[in-house]
Structures are given as structure tokens and as C-alpha cells.
Residue, then its C-alpha position, 0 to 999 in steps of 0.5 A: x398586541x401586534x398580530x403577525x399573521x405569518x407565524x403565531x407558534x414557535x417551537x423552540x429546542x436549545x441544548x445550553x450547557x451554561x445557560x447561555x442558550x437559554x438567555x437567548x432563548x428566552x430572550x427570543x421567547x420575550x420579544x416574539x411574545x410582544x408581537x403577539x406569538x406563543x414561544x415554547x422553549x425546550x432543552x433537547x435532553x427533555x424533549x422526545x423528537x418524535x412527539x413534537x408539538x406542530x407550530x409555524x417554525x423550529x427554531x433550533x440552538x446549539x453551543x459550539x463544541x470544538x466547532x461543532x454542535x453538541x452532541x445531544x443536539x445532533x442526536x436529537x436532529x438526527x432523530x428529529x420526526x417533523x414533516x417535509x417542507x417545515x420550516x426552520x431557523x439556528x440561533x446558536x451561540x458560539x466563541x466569539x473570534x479572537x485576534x491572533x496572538x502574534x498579528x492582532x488580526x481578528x479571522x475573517x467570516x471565511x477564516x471562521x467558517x473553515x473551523x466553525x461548522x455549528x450551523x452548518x452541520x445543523x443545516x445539512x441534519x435538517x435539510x436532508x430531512x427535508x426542511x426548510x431553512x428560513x434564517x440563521x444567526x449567531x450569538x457570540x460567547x466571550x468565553x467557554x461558560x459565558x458570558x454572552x457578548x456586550x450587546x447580544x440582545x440587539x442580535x436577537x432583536x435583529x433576528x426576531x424582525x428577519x423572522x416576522x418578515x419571511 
């Protein structure tokens, strides 16, 4: 096994609907586990904010709702008890763009951002915790249930590399 040396425990909290964040989570659980580190995955409904295990990094997912993270999700990182200077990744999934029905034309990344505030929501929870951010990604969802888009295990991949580099 392929030793990091920078990250050898992950802790990972999703709070999947349809069981499409928990592919992906266990899907990052899969590929961080051929390079040697120990991923635990956790559904925010279950675990206790307060009595979280210490690990290398936090890796937190959200489906989005109406562009915005779900709520058990945000109550669980408002409630979050990690010390300053923890750091953190989103890997989140959320719908996919779709073309406007009278031009064709898929919304730019800009155009997405103005609607889609899953990340960054999470992102100003955490940081004014204190933490530290040292990647974020998404995947997307084709529909409201799934399933996820052709090829999301290469963006998970992609996401898994980013992080055995920070």
C-alpha cells in the first residue's frame, strides 16, 4: 500500500437522500483506501457533532436543495465541535445544469453560482468555525433521485489525487 504520509484518517459525513452521496462516499472510501488511509463514513442523522473522532481531514457532503445544502446538514455543521485550524474538504452532489429550454444554451459556472449555494453556504458554516478548507468538488445528479452523471467516478478519482497533494 502506497503511504501518503500527509493524511492517514478521514472523516467522512454526507447527508444523502437517495443514496447518491453515499456512492460517492463510498466511492472516495474505495480509492483513498488503495493509497493506504482508513475512510469512515457517517450520515449526519447518526452521528453526534460534538463527539467526533480526530482525523487528518473532514470531508463533508450535501445534496443540494433548492440550491442550498440540506437541512440536517446545515444543523449538524452549525453544531459542529472540531478545534480551529482543522482542515476540511465538499464533495457534494448536486443537479446537473440544464440547457435553457428556449436557447439550448447550458448556464455558465457564474450563472450556476448565483442559484447554487450548496458550497458555499457550507463553506462560510465552516470557516467561521475556524476551519480550514483544502479542496472542494462536485458531482452532479442528473435528476432529482439520481442517478449520478456518466462518469462521476473519474471526478471522484480527480478529487482523491487534489487531496494526497495538499
Amino acid at each position: 500500500m502506497e503511504e501518503t504520509g500527509k493524511i492517514s484518517a478521514v472523516e467522512y459525513f454526507h447527508g444523502s437522500k437517495f443514496g447518491n452521496g453515499l456512492r460517492v462516499a463510498e466511492e472516495f472510501k474505495r480509492l483513498m483506501g488503495e493509497r493506504g488511509v482508513v475512510v469512515n463514513i457517517h450520515h449526519v442523522k447518526k452521528a453526534k457533532p460534538e463527539g467526533i473522532s480526530p482525523a487528518d481531514l473532514y470531508v463533508f457532503s450535501s445534496p443540494g436543495r433548492m440550491g442550498r445544502p440540506r437541512g440536517c446538514v446545515r444543523r449538524f455543521l452549525k453544531k459542529l465541535n472540531l478545534p480551529a485550524g482543522a482542515k476540511y474538504a465538499l464533495l457534494t452532489t448536486e443537479g446537473a445544469p440544464r440547457p435553457d429550454k428556449k436557447t439550448g444554451r447550458i448556464p455558465t459556472e457564474e450563472e450556476i453560482a448565483r442559484w447554487q449555494k450548496v458550497r458555499s453556504i457550507m463553506n462560510e458554516i465552516l470557516e467561521a468555525k475556524g476551519l480550514v478548507k483544502v479542496a472542494e468538488e462536485k458531482v452532479y445528479v442528473t435528476g432529482m433521485k439520481g442517478p449520478l452523471e456518466e462518469g462521476w467516478q473519474t471526478r471522484v478519482a480527480a478529487f482523491v489525487s487534489g487531496l494526497l497533494t495538499f
